[in-house]
C-alpha positions in Angstrom: 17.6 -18.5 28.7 18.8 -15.4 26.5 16.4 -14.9 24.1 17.6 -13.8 20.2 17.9 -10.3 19.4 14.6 -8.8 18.6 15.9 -7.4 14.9 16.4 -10.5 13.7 14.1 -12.5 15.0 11.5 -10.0 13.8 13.1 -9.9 9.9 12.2 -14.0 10.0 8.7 -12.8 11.0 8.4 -10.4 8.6 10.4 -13.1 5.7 7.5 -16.0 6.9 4.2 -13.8 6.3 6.0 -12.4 2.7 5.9 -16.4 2.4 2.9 -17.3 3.5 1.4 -14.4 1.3 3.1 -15.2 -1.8 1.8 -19.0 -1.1 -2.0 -17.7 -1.0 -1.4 -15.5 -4.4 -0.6 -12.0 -2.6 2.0 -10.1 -4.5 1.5 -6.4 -3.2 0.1 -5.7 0.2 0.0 -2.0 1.5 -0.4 -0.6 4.9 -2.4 2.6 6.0 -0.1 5.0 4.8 0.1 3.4 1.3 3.7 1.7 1.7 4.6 -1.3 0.1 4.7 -4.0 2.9 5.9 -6.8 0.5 9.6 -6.4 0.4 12.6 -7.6 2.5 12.8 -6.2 6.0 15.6 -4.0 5.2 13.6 -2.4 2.9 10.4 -1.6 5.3 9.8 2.1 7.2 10.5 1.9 10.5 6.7 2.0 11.3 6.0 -1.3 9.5 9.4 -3.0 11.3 7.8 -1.7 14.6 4.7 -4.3 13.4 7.2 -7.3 13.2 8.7 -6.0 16.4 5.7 -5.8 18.3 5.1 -9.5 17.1 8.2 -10.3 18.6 8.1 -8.5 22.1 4.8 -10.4 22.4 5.8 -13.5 22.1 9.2 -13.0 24.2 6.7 -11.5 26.7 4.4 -14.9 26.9 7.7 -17.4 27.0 8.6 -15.2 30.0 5.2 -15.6 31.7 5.6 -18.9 31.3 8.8 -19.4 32.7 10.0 -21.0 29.5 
């Protein structure tokens, strides 16, 4: 099974915890470096998309280990 491109599988990451953060009353949220982690995907640096990314290549990695 090909599994979907990592970009945009990681923006719906990134578009479900803005959600689920918006549900529980967050409205700004801020890494280590100060940058705004509450905006579209498109809009993140390319350190807080590495984040979502990571997310991503984890979860690809553990439907490969079990041969799903």
């Amino acid at each position: 099974m090909k599994l979907p491109d990592i970009e945009l599988v990681a923006a719906e990451v990134h578009s479900a915890w803005m959600e689920t953060k918006r549900s529980q009353g967050v409205t700004s949220r801020k890494d280590e470096r100060g940058d705004e982690l509450m905006v579209p995907y498109g809009e993140l640096s390319e350190l807080a998309k590495e984040l979502d990314r990571s997310t991503v290549r984890a979860v690809y990695a553990a439907i490969e280990r079990l041969g799903l």
